[in-house]
N, C-alpha and C positions, 0 to 999 in steps of 0.2 A: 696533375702533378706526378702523377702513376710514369710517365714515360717522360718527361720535359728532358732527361737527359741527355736527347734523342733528339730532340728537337734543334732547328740550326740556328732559330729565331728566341733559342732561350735565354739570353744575353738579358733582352729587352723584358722576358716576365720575370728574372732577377729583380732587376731594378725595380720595375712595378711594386715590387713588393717587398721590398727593402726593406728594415732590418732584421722581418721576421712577418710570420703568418701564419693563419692558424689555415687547417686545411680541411673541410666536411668530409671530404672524401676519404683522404688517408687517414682520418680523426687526429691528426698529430699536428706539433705546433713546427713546420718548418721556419730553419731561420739563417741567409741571406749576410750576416753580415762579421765579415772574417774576427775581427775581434771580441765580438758574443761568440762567435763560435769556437776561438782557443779558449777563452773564458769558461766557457763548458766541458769541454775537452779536461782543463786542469782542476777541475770542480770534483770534490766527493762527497757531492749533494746530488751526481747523477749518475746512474749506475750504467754498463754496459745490457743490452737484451739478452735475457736467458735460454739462446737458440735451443738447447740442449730441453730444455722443460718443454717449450715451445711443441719441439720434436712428442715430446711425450703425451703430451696434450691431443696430438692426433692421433699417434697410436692409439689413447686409450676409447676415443671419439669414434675411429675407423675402424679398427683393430687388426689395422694393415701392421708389421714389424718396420718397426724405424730401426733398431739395434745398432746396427752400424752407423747411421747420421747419430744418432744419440753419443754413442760411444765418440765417434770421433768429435763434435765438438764438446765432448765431457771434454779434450785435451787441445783445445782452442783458445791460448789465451785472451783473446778481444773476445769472447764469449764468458769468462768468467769474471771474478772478481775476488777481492780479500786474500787469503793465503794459498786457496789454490790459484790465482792470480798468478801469485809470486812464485810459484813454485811450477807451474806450467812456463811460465816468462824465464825463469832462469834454465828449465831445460832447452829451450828454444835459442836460448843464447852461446849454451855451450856450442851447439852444433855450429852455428853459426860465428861465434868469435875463435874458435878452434883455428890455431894456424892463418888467420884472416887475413895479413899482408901476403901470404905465397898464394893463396887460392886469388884476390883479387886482380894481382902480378896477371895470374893464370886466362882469368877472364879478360882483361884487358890486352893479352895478346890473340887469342880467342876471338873478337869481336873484331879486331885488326882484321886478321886473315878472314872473318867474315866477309867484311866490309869489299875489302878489294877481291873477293873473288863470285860476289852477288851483286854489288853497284858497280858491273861493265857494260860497256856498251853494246846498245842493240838488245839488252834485256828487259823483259818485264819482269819485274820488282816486287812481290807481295811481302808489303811490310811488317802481315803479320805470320804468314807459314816462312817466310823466308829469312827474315828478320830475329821479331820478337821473339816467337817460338824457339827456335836455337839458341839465343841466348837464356831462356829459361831453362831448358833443359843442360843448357853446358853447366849453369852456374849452381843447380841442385845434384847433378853428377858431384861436381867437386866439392857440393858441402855435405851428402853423405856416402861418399865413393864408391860408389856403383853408377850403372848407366842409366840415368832417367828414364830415356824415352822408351829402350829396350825392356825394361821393366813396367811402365805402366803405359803408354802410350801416351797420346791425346784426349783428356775426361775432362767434362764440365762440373770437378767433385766443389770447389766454389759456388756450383746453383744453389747449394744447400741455405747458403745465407738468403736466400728469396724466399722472404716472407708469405709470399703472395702466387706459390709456385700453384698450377692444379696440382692434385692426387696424381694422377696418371705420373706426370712428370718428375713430381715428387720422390714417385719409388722407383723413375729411371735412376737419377740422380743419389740415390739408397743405394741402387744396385754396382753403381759405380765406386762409391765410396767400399762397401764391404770389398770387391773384385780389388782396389787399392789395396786394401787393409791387407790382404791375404795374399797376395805379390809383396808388399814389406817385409807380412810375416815367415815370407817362405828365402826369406833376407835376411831376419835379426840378427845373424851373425857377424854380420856383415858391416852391417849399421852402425854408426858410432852414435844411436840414440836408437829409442824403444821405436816400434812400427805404428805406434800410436802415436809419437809426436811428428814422424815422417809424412803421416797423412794430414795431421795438423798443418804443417809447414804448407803443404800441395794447397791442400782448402786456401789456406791463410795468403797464398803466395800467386796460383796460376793466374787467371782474370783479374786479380792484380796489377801484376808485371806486366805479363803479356799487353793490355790492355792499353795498360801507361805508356808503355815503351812505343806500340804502332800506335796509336792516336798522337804520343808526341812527333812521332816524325812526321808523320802525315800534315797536321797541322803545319807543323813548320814548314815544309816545302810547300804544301798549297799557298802560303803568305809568301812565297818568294817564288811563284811563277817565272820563266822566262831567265833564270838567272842560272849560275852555271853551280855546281854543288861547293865548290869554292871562294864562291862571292856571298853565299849567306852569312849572315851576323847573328849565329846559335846563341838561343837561352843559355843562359848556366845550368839552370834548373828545367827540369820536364815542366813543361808547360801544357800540359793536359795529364785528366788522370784516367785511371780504367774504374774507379772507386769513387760514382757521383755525389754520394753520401754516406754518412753514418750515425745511425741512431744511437739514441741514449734514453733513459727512464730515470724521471726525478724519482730520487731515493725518499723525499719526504716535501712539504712546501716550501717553496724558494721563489726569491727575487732574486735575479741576476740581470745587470747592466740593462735595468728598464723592463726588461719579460718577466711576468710572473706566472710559474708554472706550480702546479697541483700534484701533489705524493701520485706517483703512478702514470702519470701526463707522457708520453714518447713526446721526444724533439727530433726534426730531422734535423741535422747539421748539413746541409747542403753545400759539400766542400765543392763541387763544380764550379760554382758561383764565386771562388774565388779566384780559378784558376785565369794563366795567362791569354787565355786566346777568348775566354770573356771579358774579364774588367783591366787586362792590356796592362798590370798591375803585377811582378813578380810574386807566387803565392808562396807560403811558408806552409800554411798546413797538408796538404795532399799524404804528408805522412802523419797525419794526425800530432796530439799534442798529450802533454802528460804521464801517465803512467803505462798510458796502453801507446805508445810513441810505437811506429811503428820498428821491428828491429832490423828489417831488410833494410832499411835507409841509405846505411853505407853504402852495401850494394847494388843499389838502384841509382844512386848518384854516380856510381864509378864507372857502370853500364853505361850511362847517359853523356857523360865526360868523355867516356873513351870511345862512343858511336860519333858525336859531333868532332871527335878528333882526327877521326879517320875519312870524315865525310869532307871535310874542312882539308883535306888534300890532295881531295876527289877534283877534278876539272872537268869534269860530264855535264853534261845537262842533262836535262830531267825534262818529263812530261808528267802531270800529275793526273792520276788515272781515273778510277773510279773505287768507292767506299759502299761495304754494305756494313752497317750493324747487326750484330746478333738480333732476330725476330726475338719478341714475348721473355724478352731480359728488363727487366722493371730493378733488378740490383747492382746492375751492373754498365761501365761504356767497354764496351768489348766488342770490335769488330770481323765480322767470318771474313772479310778480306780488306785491304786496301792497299792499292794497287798503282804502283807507276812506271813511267819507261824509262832505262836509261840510255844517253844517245852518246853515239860514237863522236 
């Protein structure tokens, strides 16, 4: 279960194991079935993982410095809970509700001009350096106005949530995060929030978005082979995520809709398994559910809206290429390419 998300044939060990299962391997109680799973989601009987402790726990184990993983998800709110909860969650909101109908205006012209001047003909196409990635970087430009990419480049500071990373890689992914932190801080004037929620945001946001955005296209054109980019019949909604799961830890003993889990038990919520290009069923959770609701949402629906609106005007046809997934990623669906042609 360490990699199923990866798998092309995961559809079928979904089902198998339907509404829920427990796992030897991962010790945790995976669970399969979209209605336990908001049911959890809304629950404060289960608490979020304390990456942040987690962190500390090897430092003090290795006595490699975490400092920087530490610190930045100290300002993680899907990592915390209770009133720092609320209080990292409302800084995260200002940035992002700040001004929000001109900046989306902004991105939805953005991705226009994306659109038509990367799905021409006689191009090969990478969904995700040519695509996704520019839209991420445009849409964190405009939310705290400076230049994304110019300021931090391309980091994998999102590895930090792998559980399951080695050491080595561990303090690559350290090293990354600090080298962020200190490009913010050499920023905060700038900033229209601290350099510690900006890194929050990145963690909270890149393999993410990115991830979502090229596994949705991709998917969607692989189902419509042979067809012209203006005869598809687009989701509303992204129908894949970059975010196969998300754990939780029962806060004390609980039954919930038939699972009974034990104070301290992790559950994986295997949101994969609800998505559209598995159970062919539009899903609602990919942004999660309840308190920790995702805040990007707006924005990733309007990305998604405004990519199938442009593509949807397109008359090319397409050839669908080839997909690699990130190697030895166990937290994430994130592709290093995928890839297709567009024909004259």
């Amino acid at each position: 279960m360490l990699k199923i998300h990866h798998d092309p044939d995961r559809a079928d060990v979904y089902l198998s194991m339907h509404p829920f299962r427990f796992d030897e391997k991962l010790r945790c109680i995976c669970v399969f079935d979209k209605n336990l799973i908001s049911k959890i989601f809304r629950s404060d009987r289960f608490k979020v993982i304390a990456f942040a402790d987690h962190y500390r726990q090897i430092a003090d184990r290795t006595k490699f410095n975490f400092d920087a993983s530490i610190a930045a998800l100290d300002h993680v709110p899907l990592a915390n809970e209770g009133s720092r909860h609320r209080h990292l969650r409302g800084q995260v909101a200002s940035v992002v509700g700040a001004d929000s109908r001109s900046k989306l205006r902004a991105i939805e012209n953005f991705i226009a001009g994306l659109a038509t001047n990367t799905f021409t003909g006689g191009r090969d196409v990478d969904l995700v350096h040519d695509v996704a990635g520019p839209i991420f970087n445009k849409l964190f430009s405009l939310w705290f106005g400076l230049e994304q990419a110019e300021l931090v480049g391309h980091m994998n500071v999102s590895q930090v949530f792998d559980m399951v990373l080695s050491l080595n890689r561990r303090k690559g992914v350290n090293d990354q995060v600090a080298a962020m932190t200190c490009a913010f801080a050499s920023q905060e004037t700038r900033l229209p929030t601290t350099p510690e929620i900006a890194v929050a945001m990145n963690i909270l946001g890149n393999d993410a978005l990115i991830g979502s955005i090229a596994l949705s296209l991709w998917h969607t054109l692989a189902r419509n082979a042979g067809k012209r980019l203006d005869e598809i019949d687009y989701p509303d909604n992204l129908p894949s995520t970059g975010v196969p799961y998300i754990e939780r830890v029962a806060a004390e003993d609980v039954e919930i809709g038939g699972l009974i889990v034990s104070k301290g038990q992790r559950v994986r919520l295997m949101i994969d398994a609800t998505a559209y290009h598995v159970s062919e069923d539009q899903a609602d959770l990919l942004f999660g559910k309840g308190r920790h609701l995702c805040l990007g949402k707006p924005a990733t629906l309007t990305i998604w809206s405004s990519l199938i609106k442009a593509l949807s005007a397109n008359s090319r046809k397409f050839t669908v290429g080839e997909i690699k997934m990130r190697t030895g990623d166990y937290a994430f669906s994130f592709p290093e390419f995928a890839r297709v042609t567009i024909h004259d």
